[in-house]
N, CA, C and O atoms as a printed pandas DataFrame, in Angstrom:
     atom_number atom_name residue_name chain_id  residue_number  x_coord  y_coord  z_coord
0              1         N          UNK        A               1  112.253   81.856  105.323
1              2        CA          UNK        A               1  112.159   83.056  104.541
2              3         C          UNK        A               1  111.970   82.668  103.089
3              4         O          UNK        A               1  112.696   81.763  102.677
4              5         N          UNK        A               2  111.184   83.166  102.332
5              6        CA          UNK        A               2  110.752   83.020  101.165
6              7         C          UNK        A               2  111.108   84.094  100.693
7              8         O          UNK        A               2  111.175   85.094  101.408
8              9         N          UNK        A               3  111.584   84.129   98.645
9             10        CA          UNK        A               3  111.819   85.550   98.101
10            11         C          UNK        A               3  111.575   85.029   96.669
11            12         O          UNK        A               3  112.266   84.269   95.991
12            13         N          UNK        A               4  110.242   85.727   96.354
13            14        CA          UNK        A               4  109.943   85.603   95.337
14            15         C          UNK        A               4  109.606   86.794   94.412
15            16         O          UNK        A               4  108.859   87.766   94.520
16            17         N          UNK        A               5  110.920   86.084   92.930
17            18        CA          UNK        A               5  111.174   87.187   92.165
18            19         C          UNK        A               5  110.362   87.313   91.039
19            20         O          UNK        A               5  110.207   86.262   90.417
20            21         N          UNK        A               6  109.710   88.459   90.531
21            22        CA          UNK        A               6  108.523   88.461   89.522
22            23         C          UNK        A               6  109.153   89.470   88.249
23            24         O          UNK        A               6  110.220   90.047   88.461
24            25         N          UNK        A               7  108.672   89.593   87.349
25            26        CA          UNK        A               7  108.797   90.670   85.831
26            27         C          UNK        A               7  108.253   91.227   85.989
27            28         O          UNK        A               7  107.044   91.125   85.783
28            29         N          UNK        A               8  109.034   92.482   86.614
29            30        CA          UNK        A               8  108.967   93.812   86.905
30            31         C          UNK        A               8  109.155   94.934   85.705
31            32         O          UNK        A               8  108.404   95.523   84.928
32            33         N          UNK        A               9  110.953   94.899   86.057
33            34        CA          UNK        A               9  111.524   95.782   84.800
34            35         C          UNK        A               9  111.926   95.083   83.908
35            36         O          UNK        A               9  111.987   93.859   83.798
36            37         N          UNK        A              10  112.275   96.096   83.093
37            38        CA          UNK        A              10  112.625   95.190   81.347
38            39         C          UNK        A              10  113.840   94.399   81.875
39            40         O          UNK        A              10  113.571   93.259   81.497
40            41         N          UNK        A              11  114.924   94.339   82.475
41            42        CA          UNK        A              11  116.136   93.831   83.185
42            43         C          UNK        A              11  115.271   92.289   83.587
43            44         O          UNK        A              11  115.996   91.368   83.211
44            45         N          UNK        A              12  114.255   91.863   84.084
45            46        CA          UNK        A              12  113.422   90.926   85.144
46            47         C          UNK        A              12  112.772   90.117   84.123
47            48         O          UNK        A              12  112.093   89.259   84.687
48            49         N          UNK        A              13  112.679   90.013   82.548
49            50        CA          UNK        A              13  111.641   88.729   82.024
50            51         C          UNK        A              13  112.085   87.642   81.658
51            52         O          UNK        A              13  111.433   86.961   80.866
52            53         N          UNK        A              14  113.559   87.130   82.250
53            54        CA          UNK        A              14  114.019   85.671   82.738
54            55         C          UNK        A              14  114.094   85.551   84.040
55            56         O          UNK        A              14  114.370   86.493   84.783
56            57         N          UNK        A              15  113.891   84.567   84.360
57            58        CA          UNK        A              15  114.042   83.515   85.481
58            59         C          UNK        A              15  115.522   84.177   86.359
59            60         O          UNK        A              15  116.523   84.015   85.660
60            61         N          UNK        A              16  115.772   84.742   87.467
61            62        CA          UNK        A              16  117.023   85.378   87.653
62            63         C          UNK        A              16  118.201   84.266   87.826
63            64         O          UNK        A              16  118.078   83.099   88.199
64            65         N          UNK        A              17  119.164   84.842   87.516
65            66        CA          UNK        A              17  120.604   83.566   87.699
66            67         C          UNK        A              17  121.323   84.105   88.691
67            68         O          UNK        A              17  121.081   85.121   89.343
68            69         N          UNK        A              18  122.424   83.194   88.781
69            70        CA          UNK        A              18  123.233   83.057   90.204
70            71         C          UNK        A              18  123.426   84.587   90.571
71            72         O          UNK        A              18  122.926   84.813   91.673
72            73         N          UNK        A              19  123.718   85.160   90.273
73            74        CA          UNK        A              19  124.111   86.398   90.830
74            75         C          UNK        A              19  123.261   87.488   91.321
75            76         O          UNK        A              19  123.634   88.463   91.974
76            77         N          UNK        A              20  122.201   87.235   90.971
77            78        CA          UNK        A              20  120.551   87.764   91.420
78            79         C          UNK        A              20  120.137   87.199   92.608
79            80         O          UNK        A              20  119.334   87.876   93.250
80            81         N          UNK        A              21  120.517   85.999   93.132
81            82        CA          UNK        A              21  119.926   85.050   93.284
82            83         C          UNK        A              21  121.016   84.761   94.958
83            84         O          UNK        A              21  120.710   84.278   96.048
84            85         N          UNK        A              22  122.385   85.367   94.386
85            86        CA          UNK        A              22  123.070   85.408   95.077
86            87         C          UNK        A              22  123.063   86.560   96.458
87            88         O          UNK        A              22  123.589   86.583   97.571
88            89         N          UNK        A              23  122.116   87.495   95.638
89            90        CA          UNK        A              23  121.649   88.596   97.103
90            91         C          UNK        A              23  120.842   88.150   97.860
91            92         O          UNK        A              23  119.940   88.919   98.192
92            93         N          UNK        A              24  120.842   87.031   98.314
93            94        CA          UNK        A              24  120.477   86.456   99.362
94            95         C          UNK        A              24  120.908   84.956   99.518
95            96         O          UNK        A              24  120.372   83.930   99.099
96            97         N          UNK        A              25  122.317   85.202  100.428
97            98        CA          UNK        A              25  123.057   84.323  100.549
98            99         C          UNK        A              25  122.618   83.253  101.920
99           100         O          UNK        A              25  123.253   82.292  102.353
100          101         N          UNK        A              26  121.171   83.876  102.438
101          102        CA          UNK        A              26  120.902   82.965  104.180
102          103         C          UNK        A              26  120.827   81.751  103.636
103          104         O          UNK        A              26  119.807   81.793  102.948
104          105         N          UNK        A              27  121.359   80.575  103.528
105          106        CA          UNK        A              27  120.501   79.424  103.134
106          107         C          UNK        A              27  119.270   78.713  103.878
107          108         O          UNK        A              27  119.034   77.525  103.658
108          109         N          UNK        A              28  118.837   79.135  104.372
109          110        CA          UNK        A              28  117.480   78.812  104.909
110          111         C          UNK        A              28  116.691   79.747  104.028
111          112         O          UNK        A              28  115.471   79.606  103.940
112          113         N          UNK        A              29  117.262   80.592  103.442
113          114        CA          UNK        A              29  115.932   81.370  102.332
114          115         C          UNK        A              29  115.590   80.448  100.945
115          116         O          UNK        A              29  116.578   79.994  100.368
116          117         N          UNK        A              30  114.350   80.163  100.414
117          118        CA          UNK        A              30  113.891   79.289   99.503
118          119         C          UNK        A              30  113.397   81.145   98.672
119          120         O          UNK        A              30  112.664   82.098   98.938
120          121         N          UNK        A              31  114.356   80.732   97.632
121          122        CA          UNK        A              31  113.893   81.498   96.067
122          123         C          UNK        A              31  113.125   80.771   95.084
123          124         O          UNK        A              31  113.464   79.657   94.684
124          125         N          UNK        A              32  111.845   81.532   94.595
125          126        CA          UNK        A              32  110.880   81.134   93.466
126          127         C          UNK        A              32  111.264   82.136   92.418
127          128         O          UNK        A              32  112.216   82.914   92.486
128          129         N          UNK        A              33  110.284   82.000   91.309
129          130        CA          UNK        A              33  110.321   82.835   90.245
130          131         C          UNK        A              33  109.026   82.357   89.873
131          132         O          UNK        A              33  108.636   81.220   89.607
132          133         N          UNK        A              34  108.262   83.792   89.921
133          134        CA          UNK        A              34  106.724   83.737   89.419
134          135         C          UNK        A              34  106.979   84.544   88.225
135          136         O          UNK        A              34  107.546   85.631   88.336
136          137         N          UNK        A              35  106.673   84.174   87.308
137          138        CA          UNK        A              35  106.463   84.735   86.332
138          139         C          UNK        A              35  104.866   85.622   85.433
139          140         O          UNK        A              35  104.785   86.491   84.565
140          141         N          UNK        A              36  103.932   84.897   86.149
141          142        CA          UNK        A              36  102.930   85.233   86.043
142          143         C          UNK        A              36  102.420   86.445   87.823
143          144         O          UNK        A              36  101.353   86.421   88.436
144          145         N          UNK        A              37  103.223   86.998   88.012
145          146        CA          UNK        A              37  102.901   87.552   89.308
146          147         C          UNK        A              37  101.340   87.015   90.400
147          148         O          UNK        A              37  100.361   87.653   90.787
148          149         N          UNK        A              38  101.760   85.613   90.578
149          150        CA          UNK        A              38  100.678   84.826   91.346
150          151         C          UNK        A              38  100.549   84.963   92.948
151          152         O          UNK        A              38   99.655   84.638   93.730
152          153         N          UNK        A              39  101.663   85.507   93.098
153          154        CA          UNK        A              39  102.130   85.660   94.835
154          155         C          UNK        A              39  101.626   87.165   95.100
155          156         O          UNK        A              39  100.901   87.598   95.995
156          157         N          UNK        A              40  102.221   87.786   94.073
157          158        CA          UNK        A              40  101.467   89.585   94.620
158          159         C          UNK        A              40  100.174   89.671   94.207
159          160         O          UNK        A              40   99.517   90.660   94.533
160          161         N          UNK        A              41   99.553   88.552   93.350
161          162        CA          UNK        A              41   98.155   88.823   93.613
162          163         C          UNK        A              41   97.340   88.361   94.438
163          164         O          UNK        A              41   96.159   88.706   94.418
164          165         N          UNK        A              42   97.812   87.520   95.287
165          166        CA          UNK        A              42   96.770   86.813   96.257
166          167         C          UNK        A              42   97.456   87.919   97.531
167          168         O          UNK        A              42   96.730   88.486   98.348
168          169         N          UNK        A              43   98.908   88.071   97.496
169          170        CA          UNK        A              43   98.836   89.101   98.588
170          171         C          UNK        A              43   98.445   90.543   98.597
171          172         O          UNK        A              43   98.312   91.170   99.648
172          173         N          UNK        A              44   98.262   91.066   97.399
173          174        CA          UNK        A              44   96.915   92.013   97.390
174          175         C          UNK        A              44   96.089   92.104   97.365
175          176         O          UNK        A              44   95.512   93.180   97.522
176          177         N          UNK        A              45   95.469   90.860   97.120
177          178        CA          UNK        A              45   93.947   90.536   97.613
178          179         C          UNK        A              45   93.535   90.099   98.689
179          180         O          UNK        A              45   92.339   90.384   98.759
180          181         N          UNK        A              46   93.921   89.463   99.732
181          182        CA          UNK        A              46   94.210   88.792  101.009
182          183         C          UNK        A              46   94.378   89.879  102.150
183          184         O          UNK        A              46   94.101   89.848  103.349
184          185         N          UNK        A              47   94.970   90.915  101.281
185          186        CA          UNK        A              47   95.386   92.338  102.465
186          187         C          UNK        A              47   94.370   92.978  103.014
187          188         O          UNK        A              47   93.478   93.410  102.284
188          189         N          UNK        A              48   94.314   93.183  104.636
189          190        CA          UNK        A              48   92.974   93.752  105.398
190          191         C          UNK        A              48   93.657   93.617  106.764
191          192         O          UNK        A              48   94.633   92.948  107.104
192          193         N          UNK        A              49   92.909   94.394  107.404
193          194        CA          UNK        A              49   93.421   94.500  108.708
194          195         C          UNK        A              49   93.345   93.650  109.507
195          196         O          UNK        A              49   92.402   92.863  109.426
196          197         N          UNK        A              50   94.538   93.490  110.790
197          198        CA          UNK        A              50   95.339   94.483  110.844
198          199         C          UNK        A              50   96.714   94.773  110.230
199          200         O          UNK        A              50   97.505   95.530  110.794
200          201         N          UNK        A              51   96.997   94.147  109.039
201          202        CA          UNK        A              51   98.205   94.480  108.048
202          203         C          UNK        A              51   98.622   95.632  107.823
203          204         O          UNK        A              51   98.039   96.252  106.934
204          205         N          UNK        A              52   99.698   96.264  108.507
205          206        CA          UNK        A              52   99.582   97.452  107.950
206          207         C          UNK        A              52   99.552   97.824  106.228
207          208         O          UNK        A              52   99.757   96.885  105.459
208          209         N          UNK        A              53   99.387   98.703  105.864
209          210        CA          UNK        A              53   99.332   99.229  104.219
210          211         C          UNK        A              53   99.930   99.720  104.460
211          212         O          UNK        A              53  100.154  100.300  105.523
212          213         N          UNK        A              54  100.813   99.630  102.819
213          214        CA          UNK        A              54  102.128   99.543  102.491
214          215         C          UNK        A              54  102.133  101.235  101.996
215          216         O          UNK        A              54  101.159  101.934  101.717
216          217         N          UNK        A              55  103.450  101.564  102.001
217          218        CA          UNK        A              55  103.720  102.696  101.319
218          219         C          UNK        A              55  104.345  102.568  100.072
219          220         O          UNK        A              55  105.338  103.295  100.053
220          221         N          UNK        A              56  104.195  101.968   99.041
221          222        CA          UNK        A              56  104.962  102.158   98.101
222          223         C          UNK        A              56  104.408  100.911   97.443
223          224         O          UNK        A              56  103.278  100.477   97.662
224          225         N          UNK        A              57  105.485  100.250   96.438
225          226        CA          UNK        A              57  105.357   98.870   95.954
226          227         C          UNK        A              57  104.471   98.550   94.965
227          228         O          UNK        A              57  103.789   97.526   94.969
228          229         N          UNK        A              58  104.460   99.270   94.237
229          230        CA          UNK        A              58  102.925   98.729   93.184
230          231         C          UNK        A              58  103.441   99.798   91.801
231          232         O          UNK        A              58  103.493  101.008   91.581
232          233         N          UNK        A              59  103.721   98.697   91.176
233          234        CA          UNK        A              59  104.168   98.993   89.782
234          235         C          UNK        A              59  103.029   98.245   88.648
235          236         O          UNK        A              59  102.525   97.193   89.041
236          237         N          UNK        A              60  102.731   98.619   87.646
237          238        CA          UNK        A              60  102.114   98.279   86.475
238          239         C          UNK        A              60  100.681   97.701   87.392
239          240         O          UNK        A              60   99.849   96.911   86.945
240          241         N          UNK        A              61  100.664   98.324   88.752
241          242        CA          UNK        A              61   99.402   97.159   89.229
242          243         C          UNK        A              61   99.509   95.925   90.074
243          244         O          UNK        A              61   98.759   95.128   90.637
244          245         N          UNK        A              62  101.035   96.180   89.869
245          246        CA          UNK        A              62  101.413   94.671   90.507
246          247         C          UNK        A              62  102.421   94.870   91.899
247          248         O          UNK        A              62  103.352   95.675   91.938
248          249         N          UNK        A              63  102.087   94.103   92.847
249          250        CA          UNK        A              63  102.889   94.442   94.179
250          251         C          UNK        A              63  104.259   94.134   93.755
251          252         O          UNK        A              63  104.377   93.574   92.665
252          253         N          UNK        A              64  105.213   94.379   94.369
253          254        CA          UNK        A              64  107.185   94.714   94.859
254          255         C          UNK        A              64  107.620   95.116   95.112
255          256         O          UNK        A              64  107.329   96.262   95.455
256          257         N          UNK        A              65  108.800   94.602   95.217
257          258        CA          UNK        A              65  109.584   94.941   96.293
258          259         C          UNK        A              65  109.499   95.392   97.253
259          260         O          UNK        A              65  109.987   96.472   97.586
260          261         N          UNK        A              66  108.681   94.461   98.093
261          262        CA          UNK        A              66  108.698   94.642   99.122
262          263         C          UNK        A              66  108.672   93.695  100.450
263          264         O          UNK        A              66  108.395   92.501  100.339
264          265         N          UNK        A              67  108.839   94.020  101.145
265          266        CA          UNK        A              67  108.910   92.432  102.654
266          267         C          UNK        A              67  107.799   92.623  103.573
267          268         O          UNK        A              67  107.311   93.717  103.852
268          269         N          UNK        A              68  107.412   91.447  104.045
269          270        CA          UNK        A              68  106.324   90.894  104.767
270          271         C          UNK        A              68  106.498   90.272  106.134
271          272         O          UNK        A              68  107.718   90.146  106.034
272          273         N          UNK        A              69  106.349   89.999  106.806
273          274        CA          UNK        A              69  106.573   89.449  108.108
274          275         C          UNK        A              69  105.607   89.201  109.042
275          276         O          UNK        A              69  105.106   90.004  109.829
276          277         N          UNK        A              70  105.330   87.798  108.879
277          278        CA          UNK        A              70  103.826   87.166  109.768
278          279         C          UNK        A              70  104.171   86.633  111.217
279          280         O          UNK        A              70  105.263   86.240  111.629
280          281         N          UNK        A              71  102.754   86.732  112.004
281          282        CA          UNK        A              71  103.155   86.569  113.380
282          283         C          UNK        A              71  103.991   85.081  113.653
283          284         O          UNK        A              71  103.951   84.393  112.632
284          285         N          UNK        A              72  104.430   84.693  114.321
285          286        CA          UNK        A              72  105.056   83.563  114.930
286          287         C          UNK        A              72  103.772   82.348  114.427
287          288         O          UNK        A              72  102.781   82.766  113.829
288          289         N          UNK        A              73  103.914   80.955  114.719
289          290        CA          UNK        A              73  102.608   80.647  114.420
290          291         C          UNK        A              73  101.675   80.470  113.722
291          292         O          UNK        A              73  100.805   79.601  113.767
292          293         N          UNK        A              74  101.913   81.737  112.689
293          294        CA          UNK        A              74  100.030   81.806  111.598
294          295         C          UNK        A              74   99.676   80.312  110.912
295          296         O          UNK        A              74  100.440   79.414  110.558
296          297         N          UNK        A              75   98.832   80.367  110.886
297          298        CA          UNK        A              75   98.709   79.560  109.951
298          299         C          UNK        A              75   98.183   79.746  108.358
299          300         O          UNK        A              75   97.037   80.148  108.154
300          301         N          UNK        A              76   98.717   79.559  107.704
301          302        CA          UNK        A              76   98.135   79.509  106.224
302          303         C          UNK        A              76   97.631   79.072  105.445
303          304         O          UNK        A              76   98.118   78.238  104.681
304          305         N          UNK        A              77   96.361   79.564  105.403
305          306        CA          UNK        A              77   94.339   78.408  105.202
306          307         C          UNK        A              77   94.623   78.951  103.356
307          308         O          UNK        A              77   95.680   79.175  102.766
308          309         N          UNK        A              78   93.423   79.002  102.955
309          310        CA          UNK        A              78   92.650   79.832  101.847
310          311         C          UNK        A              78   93.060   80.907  101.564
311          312         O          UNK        A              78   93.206   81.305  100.408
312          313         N          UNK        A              79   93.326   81.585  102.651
313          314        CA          UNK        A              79   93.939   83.321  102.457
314          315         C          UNK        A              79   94.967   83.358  103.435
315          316         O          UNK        A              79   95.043   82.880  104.567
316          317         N          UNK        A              80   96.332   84.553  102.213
317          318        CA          UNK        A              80   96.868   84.658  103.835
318          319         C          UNK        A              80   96.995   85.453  104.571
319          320         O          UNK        A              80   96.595   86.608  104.422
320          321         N          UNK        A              81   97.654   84.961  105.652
321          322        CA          UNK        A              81   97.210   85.795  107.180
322          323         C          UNK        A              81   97.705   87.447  107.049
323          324         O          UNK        A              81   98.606   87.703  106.251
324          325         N          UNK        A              82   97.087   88.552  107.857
325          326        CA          UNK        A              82   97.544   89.438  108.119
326          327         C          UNK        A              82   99.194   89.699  108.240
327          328         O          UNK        A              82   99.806   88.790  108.800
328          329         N          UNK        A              83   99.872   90.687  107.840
329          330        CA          UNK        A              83  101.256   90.656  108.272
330          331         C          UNK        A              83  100.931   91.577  109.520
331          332         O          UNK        A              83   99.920   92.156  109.917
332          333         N          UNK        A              84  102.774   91.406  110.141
333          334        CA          UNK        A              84  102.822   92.437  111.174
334          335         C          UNK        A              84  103.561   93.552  110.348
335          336         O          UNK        A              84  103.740   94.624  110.927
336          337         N          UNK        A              85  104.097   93.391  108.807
337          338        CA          UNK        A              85  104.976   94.314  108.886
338          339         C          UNK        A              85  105.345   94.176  107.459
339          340         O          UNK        A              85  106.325   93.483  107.186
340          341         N          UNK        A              86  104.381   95.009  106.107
341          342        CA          UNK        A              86  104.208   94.882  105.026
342          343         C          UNK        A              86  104.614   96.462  104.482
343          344         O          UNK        A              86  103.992   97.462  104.840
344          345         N          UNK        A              87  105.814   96.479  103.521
345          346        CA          UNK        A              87  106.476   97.648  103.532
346          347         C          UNK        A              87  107.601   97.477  102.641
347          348         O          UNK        A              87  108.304   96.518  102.962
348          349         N          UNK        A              88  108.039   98.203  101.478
349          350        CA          UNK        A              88  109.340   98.327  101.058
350          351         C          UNK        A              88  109.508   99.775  100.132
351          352         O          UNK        A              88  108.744  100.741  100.142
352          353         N          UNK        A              89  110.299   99.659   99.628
353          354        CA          UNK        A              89  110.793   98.891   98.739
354          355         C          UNK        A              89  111.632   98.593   99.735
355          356         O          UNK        A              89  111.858   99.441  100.599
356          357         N          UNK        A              90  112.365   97.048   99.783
357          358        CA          UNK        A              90  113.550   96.516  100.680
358          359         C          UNK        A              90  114.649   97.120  101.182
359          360         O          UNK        A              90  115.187   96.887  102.265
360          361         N          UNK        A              91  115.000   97.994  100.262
361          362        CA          UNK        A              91  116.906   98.612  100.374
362          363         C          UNK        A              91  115.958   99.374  101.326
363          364         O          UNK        A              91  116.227   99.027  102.476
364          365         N          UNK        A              92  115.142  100.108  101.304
365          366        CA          UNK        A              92  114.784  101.781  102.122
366          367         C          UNK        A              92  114.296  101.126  103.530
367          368         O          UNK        A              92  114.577  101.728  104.567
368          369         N          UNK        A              93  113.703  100.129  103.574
369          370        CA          UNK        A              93  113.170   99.585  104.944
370          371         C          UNK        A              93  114.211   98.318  105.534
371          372         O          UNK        A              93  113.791   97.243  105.962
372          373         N          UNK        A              94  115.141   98.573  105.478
373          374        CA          UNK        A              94  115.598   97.460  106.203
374          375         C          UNK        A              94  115.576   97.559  107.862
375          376         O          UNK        A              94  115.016   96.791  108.644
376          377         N          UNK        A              95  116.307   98.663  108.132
377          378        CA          UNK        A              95  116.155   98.934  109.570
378          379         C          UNK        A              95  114.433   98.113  110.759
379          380         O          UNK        A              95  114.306   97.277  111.654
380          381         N          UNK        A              96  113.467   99.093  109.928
381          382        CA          UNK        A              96  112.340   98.651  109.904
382          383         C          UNK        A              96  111.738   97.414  109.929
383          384         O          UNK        A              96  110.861   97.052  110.713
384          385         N          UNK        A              97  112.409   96.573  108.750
385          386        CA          UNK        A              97  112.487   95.082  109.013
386          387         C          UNK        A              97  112.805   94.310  110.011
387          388         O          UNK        A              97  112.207   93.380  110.552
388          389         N          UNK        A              98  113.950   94.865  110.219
389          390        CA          UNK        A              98  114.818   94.074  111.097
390          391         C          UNK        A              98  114.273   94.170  112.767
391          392         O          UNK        A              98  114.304   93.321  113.658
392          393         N          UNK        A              99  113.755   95.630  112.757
393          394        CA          UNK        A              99  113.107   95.337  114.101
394          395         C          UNK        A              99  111.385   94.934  113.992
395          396         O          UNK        A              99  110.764   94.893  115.054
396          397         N          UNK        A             100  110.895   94.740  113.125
397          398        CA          UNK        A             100  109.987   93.771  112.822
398          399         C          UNK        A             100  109.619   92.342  113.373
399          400         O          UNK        A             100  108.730   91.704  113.936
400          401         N          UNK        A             101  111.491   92.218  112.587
401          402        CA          UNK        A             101  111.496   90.690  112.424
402          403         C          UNK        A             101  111.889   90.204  114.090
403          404         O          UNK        A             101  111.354   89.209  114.578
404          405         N          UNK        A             102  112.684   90.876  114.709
405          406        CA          UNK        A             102  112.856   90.948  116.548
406          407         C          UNK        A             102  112.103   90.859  117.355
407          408         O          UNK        A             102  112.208   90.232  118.409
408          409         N          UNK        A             103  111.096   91.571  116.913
409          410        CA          UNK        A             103  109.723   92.039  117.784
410          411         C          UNK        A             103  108.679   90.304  117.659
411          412         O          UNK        A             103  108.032   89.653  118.479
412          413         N          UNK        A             104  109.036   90.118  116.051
413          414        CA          UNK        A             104  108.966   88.740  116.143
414          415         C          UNK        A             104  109.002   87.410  116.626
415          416         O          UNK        A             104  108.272   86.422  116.704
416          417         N          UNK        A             105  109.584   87.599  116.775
417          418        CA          UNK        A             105  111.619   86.494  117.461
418          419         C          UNK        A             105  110.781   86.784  118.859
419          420         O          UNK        A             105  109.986   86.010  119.391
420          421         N          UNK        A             106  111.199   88.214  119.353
421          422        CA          UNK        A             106  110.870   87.753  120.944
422          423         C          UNK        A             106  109.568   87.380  121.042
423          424         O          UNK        A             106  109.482   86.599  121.989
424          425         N          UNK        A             107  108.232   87.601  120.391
425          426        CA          UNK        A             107  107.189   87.217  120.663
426          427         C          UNK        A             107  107.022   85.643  120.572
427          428         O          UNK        A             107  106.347   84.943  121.326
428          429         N          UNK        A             108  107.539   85.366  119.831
429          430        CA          UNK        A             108  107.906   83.646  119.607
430          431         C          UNK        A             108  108.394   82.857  120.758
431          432         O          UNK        A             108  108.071   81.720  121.102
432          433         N          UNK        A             109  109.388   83.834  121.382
433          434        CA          UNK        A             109  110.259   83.228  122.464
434          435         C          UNK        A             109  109.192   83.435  123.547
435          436         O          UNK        A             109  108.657   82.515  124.165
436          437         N          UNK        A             110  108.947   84.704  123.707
437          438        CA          UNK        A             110  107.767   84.663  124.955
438          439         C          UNK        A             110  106.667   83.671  125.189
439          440         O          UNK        A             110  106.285   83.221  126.269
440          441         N          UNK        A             111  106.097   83.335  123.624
441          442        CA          UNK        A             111  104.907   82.384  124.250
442          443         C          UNK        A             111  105.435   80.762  124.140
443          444         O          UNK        A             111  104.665   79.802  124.105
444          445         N          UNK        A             112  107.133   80.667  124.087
445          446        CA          UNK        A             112  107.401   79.322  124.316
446          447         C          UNK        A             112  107.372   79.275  125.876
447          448         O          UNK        A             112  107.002   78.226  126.404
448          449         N          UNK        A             113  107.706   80.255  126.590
449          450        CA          UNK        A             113  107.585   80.434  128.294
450          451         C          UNK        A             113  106.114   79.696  128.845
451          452         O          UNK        A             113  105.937   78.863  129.734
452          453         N          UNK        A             114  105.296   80.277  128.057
453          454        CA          UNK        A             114  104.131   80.450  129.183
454          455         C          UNK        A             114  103.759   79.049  128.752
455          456         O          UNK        A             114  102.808   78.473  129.282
């Protein structure tokens, strides 16, 4: 899991510290800080079907807050891959996520079977 934090609101034009940083306690999650919003622009440019489009997330022009979730597998060339599940702002979609991220999980598990 990746979470990368960009300058959004006036609160967001340092680098976030421990306690920002601390809302996401999984340690398998790797936190960046783009400052130049380099990540929401290649993932708004990269976006096409079948990704769904997002409802929300686009401030000053610039994508957030929001979560992504790629198939099991993808690989990541030049552009990246379609999501299964591109949507936030985070607090309002979690549910949503979470069975995203399942639907995930078991698809992963299924094609370790065959």
């Amino acid at each position: 899991m990746f979470a990368v934090w960009e300058p959004i609101l006036v609160t967001d034009w340092f680098r976030p510290g421990g306690f920002v940083l601390g809302r996401i306690p999984d340690l398998r999650a790797h936190q960046y800080w783009d400052p130049h919003h380099l990540t929401a622009q290649r993932l708004a440019a990269d976006a096409r079907d079948p990704q769904p489009e997002q409802d929300c997330c686009i401030r000053k022009s610039v994508l957030w807050d929001l979560a992504a979730v790629y198939p099991p597998g993808v690989k990541w060339t030049d552009r990246v891959p379609p999501a299964t599940f591109f949507n936030g702002p985070v607090v309002k979609v979690q549910e949503e996520l979470e069975k995203a991220l399942v639907a995930s999980h078991l698809s992963q598990s299924a094609g370790r079977r065959d």
